[in-house]
C-alpha positions as CSV (number, residue, x, y, z in Angstrom):
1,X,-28.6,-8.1,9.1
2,X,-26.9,-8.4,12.8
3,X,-26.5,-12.9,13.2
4,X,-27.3,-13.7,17.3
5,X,-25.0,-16.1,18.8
6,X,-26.8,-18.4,21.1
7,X,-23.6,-20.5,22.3
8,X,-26.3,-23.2,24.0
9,X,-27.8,-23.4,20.3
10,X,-30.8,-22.4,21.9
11,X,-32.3,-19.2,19.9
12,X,-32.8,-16.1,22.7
13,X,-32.6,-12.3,21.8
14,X,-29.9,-12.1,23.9
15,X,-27.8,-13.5,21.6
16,X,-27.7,-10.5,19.5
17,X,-24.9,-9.1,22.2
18,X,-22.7,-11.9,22.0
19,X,-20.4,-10.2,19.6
20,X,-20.1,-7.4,22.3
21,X,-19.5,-9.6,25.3
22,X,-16.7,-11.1,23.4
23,X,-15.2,-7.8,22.5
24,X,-15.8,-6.6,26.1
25,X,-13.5,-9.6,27.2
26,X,-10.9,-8.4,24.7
27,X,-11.2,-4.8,25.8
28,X,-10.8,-5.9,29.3
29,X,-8.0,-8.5,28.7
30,X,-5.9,-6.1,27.3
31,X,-6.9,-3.0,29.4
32,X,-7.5,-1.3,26.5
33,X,-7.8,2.8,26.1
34,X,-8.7,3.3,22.6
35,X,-11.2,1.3,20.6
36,X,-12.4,1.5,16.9
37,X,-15.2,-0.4,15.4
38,X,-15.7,-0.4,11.8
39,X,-18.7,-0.1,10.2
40,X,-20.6,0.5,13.0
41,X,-23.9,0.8,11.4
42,X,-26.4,2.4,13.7
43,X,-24.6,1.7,16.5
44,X,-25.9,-1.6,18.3
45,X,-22.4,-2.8,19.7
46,X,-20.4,0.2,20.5
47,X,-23.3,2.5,22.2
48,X,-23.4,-0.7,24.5
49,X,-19.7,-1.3,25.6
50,X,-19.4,2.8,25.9
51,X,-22.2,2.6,28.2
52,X,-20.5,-1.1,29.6
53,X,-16.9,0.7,29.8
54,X,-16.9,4.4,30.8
55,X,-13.3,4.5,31.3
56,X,-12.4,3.5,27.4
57,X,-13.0,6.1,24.7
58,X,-14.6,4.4,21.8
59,X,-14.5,5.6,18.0
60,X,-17.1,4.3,15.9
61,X,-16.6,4.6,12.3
62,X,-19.4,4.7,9.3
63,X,-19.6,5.5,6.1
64,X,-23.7,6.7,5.9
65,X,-24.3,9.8,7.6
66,X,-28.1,8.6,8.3
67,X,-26.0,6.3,10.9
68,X,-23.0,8.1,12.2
69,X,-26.3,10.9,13.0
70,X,-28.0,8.6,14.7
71,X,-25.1,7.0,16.8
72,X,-24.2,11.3,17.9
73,X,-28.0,11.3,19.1
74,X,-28.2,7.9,20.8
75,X,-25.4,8.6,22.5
76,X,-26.5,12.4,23.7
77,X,-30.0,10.6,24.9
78,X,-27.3,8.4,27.3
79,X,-25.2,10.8,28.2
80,X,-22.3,9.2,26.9
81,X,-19.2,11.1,26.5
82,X,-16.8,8.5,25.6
83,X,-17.8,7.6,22.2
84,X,-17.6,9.7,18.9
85,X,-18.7,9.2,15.6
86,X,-17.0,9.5,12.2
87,X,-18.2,9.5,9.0
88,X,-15.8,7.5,7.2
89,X,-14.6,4.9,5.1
90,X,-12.5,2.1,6.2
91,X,-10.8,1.7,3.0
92,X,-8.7,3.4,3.9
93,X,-8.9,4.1,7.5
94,X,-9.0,8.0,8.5
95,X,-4.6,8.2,9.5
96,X,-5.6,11.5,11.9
97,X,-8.3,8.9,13.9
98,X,-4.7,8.2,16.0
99,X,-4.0,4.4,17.0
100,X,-6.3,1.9,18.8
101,X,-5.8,-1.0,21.5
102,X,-8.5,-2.5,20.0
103,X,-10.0,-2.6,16.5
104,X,-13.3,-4.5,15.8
105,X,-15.7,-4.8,12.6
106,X,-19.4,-7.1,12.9
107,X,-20.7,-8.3,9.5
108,X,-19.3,-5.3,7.7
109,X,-16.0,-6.5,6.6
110,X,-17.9,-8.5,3.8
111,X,-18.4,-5.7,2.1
112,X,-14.3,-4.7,1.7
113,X,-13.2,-4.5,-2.3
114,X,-9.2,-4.8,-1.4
115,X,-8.6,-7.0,1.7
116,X,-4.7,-6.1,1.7
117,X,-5.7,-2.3,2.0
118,X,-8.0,-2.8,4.3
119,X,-5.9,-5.4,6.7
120,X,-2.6,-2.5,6.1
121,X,-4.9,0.4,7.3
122,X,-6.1,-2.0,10.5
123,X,-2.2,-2.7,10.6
124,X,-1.5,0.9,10.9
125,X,-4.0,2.0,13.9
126,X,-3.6,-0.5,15.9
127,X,-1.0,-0.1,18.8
128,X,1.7,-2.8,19.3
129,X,-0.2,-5.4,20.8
130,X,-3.2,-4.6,19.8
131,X,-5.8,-6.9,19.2
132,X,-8.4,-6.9,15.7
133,X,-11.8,-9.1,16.3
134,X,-13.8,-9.4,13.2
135,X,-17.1,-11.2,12.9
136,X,-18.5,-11.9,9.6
137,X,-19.8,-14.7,7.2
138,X,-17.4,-17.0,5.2
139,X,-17.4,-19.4,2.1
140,X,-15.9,-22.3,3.0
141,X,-13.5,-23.9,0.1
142,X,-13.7,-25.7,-2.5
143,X,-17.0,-23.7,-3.1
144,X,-17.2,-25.6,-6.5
145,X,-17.8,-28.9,-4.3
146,X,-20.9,-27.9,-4.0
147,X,-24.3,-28.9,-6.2
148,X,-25.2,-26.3,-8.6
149,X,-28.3,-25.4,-6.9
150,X,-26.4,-24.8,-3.6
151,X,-24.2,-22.5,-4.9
152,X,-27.0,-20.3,-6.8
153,X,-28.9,-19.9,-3.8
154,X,-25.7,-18.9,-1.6
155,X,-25.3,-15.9,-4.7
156,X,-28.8,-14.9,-4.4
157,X,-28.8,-15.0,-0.5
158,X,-25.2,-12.8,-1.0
159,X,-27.3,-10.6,-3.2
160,X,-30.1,-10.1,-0.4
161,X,-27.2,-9.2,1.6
162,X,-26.4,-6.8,-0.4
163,X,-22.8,-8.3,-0.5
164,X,-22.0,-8.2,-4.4
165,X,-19.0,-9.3,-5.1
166,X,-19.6,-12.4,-3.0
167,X,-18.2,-13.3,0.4
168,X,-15.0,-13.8,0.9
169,X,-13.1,-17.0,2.7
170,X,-11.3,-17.2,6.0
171,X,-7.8,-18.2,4.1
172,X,-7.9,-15.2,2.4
173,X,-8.7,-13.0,5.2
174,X,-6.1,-14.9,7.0
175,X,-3.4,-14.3,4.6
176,X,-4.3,-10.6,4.2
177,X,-3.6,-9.7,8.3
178,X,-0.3,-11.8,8.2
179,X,1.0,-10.2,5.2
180,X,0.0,-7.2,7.3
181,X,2.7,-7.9,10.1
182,X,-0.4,-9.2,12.0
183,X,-0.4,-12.6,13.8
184,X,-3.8,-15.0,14.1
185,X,-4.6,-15.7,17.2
186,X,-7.9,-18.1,15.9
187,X,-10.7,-18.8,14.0
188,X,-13.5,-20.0,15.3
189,X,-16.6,-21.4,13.3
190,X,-20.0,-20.2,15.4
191,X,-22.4,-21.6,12.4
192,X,-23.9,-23.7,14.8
193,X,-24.7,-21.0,17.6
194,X,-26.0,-18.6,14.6
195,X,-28.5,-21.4,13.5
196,X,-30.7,-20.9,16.2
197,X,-31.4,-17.1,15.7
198,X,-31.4,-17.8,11.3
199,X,-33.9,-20.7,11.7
200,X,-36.4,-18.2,14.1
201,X,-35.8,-15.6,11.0
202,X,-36.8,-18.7,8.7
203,X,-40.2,-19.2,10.3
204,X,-40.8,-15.7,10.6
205,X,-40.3,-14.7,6.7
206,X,-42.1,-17.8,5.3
207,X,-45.5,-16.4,5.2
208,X,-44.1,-13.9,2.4
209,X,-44.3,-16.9,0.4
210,X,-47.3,-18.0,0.6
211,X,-49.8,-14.7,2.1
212,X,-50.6,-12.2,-0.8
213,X,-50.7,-9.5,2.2
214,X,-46.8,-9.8,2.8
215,X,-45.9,-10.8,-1.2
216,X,-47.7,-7.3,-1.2
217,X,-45.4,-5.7,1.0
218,X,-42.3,-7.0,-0.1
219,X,-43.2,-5.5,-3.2
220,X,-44.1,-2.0,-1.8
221,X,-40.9,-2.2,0.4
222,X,-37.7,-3.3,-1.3
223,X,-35.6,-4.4,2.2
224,X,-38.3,-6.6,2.8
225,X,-38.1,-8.7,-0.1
226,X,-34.3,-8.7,0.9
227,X,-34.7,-9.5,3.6
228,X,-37.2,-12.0,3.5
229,X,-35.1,-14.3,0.4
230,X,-31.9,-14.1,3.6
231,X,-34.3,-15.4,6.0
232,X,-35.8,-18.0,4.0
233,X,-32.3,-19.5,2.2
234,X,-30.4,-18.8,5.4
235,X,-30.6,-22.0,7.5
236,X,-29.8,-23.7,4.6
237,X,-26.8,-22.2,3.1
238,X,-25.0,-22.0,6.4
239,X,-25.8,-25.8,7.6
240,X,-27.0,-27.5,4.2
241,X,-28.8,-31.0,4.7
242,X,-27.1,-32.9,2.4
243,X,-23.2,-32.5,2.9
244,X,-20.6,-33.3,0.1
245,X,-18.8,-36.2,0.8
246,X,-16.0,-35.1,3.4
247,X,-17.5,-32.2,4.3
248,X,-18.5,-31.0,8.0
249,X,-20.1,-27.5,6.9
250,X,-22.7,-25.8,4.4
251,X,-21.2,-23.6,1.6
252,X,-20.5,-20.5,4.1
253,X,-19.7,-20.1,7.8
254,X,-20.3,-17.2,10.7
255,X,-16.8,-16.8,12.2
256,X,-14.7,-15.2,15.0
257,X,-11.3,-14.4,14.2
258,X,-8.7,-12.9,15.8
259,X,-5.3,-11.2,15.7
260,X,-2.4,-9.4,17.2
261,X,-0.2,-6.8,16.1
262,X,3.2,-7.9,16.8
């Protein structure tokens, strides 16, 4: 499920595109020739910078064929010639895919089993001075701080992510592209400008509570029940009501974060 960004916490579909614009400054920044994105799904965010930046040949990398097939046709329908799909895994990362200015990954990176494998392979493709953007959804720490109910409905909205062995935390994700030989730029908490976009999903899946039509569905159809449990628990799990004492966030947190390769 693709999080919009609405930096004036104002919910608009244009949000959906923020993750690009800030890769495109990246790309730009470092007048980049090479760029990888990882788990690029159906290809949402690199068919758009291709078609943004002509001059930069993008790779996009996915493990389902269904999606590397359809990011091949998509781009044959544009008449874009500087992207190419590959159906791969990025644990590890394919060593004859060459090295990269820029690698980037957009809610995907939740799903990684070995962070230090994965953060080495991005390591190893990435020129030096290469850049690594990642966005993707956090726990925040001490997640045992917490009530009880809190933390049950952030596993069942992981679960409905399909995100199984639970979200990893910023710190580790951190320490993994250091011991890398990577160096973090930042990492910036955008819970607030996802809000916007969850609580529109949040009004839109609530009738599968209470209308036997869509209870009906959800039943029939398997990703909308999945669906519907992340739209419903998802404006509270990332900006809960009733915060710990201390505490400035919910139990997880959308995130930028950057870094280098030295």
């Amino acid at each position: 499920m693709h999080l919009a960004i609405n930096m004036d916490r104002v919910y608009h579909p244009s949000g959906f595109r923020a993750q690009a614009v800030m890769v495109k400054r990246k790309i730009v920044n470092r007048g980049a020739k090479r760029v990888l994105e990882l788990g690029a799904g159906m290809g949402f965010n690199v068919l758009h910078l291709a078609e943004q930046l002509p001059e930069v040949e993008f790779v996009a990398l996915d493990l389902m064929p269904a999606h590397v097939a359809a990011i091949r046709a998509r781009a044959a329908e544009l008449g874009l010639t500087n992207v190419t799909a590959v159906e791969a895994s990025y644990e590890p990362i394919p060593a004859e895919l060459g090295t990269f200015d820029v690698v980037f990954s957009v809610e995907t990176l939740c799903y990684a089993v070995d962070l230090d494998a994965v953060a080495g392979a991005i390591a190893r493709v990435l020129a030096p001075g290469g850049w690594f953007v990642m966005f993707d959804v956090f726990r925040n720490l001490p997640f045992e701080d917490f009530a009880p109910e809190m933390q049950r409905a952030v596993k069942l909205y992981e679960i409905s992510m399909a995100v199984n062995n639970g979200f990893s935390n910023a710190p580790a994700w951190e320490a993994a592209l250091t011991g890398a030989g990577m160096a973090i730029e930042s990492c910036v908490d955008r819970s607030l400008e996802v809000l916007p976009g969850l609580c529109d999903l949040h009004r839109r899946t609530a009738p599968f509570v209470g209308d036997w039509k869509a209870r009906l569905a959800v039943k029939a159809v398997p990703y909308l029940a999945r669906n519907a449990v992340a739209g419903i628990l998802g404006p509270y799990v990332y900006a809960q009501f009733e915060l710990p004492a201390g505490r400035e966030t919910g139990p997880l947190s959308y995130m930028r974060l950057s870094a280098f390769k030295r």
